[in-house]
C-alpha positions as CSV (number, residue, x, y, z in Angstrom):
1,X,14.3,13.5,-8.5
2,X,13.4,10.0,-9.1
3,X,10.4,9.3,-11.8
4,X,7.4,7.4,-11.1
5,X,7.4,3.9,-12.5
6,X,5.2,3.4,-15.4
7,X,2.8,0.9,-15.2
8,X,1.3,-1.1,-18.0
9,X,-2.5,-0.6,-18.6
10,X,-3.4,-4.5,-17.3
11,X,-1.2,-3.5,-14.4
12,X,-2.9,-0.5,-13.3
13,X,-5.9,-2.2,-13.7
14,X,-5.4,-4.6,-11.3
15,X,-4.0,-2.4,-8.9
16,X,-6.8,0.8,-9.4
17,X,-9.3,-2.7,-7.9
18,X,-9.4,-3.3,-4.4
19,X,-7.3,-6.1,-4.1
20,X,-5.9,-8.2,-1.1
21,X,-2.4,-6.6,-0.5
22,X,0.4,-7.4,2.2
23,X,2.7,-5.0,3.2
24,X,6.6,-5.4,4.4
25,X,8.8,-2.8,6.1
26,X,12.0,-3.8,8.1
27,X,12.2,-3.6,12.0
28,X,15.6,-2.1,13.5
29,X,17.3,-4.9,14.2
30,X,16.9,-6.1,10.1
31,X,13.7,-8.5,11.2
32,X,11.1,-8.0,8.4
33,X,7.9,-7.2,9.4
34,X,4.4,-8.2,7.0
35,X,0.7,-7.7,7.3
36,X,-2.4,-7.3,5.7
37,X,-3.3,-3.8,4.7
38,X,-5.9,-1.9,2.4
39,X,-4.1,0.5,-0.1
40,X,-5.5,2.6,-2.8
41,X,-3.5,4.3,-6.2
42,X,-3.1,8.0,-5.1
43,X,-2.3,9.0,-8.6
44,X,1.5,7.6,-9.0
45,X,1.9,7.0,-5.6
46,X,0.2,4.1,-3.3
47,X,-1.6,5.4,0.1
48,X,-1.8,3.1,2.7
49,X,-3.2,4.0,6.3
50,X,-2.3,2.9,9.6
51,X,-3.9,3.4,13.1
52,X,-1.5,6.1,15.4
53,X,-1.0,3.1,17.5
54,X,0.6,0.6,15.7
55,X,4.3,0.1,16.2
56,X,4.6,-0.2,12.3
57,X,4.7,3.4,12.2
58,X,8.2,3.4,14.4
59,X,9.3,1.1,11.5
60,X,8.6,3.4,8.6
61,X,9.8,6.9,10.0
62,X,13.1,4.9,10.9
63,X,13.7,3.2,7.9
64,X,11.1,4.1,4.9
65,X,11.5,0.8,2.7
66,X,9.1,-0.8,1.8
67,X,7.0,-3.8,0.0
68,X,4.0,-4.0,-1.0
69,X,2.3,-7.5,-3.0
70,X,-1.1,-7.2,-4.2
71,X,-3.2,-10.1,-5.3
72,X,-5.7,-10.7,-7.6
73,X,-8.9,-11.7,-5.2
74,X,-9.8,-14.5,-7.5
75,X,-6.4,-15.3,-8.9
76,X,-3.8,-15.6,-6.0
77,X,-1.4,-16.6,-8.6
78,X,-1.7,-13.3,-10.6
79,X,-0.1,-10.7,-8.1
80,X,2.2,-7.4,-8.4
81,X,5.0,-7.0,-5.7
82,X,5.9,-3.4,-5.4
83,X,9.2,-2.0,-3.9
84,X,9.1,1.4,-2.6
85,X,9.9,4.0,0.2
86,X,7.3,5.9,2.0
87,X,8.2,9.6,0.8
88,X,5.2,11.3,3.0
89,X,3.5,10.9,6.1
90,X,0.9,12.7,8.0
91,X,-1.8,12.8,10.0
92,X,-5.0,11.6,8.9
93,X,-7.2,14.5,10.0
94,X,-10.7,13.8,10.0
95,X,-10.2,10.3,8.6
96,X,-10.4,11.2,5.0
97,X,-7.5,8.8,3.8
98,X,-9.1,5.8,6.2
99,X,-12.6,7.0,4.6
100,X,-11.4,7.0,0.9
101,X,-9.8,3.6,1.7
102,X,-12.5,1.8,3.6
103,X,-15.3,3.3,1.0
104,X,-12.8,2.0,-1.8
105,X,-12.6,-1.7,0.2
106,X,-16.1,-2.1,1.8
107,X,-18.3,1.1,0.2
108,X,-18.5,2.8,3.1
109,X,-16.9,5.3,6.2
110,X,-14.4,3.6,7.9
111,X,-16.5,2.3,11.3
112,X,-14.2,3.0,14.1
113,X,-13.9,6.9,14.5
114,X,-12.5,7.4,18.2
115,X,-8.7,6.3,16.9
116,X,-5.9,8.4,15.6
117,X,-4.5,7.4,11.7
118,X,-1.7,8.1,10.2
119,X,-1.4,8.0,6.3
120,X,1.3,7.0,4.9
121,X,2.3,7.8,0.7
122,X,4.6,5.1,-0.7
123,X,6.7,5.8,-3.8
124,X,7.3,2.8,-6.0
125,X,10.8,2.7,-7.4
126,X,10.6,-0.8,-9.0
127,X,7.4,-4.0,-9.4
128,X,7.4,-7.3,-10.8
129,X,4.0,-9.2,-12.1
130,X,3.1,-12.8,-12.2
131,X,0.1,-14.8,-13.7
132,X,-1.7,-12.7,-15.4
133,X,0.2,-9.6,-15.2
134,X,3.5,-11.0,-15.6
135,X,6.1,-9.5,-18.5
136,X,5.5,-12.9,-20.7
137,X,2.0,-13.2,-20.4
């Protein structure tokens, strides 16, 4: 069983804020796909949440890889790229994942509540750090 990476204290810091992030998974013809997300530490893991609709979903239950680089809101140039495979999915019932995410990002529910979500628990097998978070610094 794979461990969980270890993440120094600056760069659990910056990841435990609610940060802009980007996400990248791989299409199945090899194109890789990237967009915006909200994400939130889930204890080792990093939970990200997706509405039932989006084709991004095909993506990951074919082919689980994954990026993920967050930035530091004021400091584009300090960020934290995160390679991973989503190890669990499910069903967000009763939009608690979307809720803890949205409340973590904005302080509040999520708004739109007539929409399926999906969410989605990435495993990170390996990051990098730049900036302010980077190995030299």
């Amino acid at each position: 069983m794979p461990t969980a990476v270890a993440f120094p204290p600056e760069v659990r810091a910056l990841l435990e804020e609610p940060q802009p992030a980007v996400i990248t998974c791989v299409r199945s013809d090899g194109q890789p796909v990237s967009v915006a997300t909200w994400y939130l530490m889930d204890g080792d893991r990093v939970l990200v949440n997706m509405d039932d609709g989006r084709k991004r979903l095909d993506y990951l239950r074919a082919d689980p890889r994954v990026s993920i680089t967050v930035l530091k809101a004021d400091d584009w140039y300090t960020h934290v790229s995160m390679q991973g495979r989503v190890v669990e999915m499910s069903d967000d019932h009763g939009l608690v994942g979307i809720d803890r995410l949205s409340r973590h990002y904005r302080g509040r529910e999520y708004a739109v509540r007539n929409r399926g979500r999906v969410n989605a628990w990435i495993e990170i097998d390996r990051w990098h750090g730049w900036g302010k978070v980077s190995p030299g610094d």
